[in-house]
C-alpha positions as CSV (number, residue, x, y, z in Angstrom):
1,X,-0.1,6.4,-0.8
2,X,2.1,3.9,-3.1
3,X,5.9,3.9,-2.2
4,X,8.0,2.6,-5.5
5,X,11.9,0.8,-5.7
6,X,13.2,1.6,-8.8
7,X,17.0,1.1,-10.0
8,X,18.0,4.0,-12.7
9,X,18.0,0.9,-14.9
10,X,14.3,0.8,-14.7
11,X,13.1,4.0,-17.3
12,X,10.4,2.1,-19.2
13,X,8.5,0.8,-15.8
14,X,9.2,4.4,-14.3
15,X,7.0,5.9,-17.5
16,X,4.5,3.3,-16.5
17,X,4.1,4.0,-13.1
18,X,4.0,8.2,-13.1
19,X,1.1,6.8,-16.4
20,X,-1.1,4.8,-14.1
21,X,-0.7,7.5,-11.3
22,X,-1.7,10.5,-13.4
23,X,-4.4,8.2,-14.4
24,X,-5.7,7.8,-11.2
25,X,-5.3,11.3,-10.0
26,X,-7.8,12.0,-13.1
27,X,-10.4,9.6,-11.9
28,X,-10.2,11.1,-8.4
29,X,-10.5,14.7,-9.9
30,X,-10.4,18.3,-8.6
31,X,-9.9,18.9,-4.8
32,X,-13.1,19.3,-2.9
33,X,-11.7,21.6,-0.4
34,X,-9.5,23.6,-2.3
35,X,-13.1,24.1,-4.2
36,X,-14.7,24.8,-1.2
37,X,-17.6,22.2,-1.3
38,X,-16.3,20.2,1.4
39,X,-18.8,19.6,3.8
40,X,-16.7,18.6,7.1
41,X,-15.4,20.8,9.7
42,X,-11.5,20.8,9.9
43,X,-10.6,20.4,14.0
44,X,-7.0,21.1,14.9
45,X,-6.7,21.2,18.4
46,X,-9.8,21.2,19.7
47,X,-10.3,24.1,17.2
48,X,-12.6,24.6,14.3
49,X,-10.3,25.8,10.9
């Protein structure tokens, strides 16, 4: 997780930023649970999702 301080002066760096983050979200790809091929079992409370 990456926190950012911008001022609304700051547009150009802004660009950059939501750039290299949409970048990185690509490199991670698609969502292995949402895909179902996640391996692990989910416990919430002592109790298997």
């Amino acid at each position: 997780m990456e926190f950012y301080n911008l001022s609304s002066a700051m547009g150009q760096r802004f660009a950059e930023i939501a750039s290299e983050m949409t970048e990185k979200v690509r490199e991670l790809g698609p969502n292995p649970v949402k895909k179902g091929k996640a391996k692990e079992k989910i416990l919430i409370g002592g109790k298997e999702e």
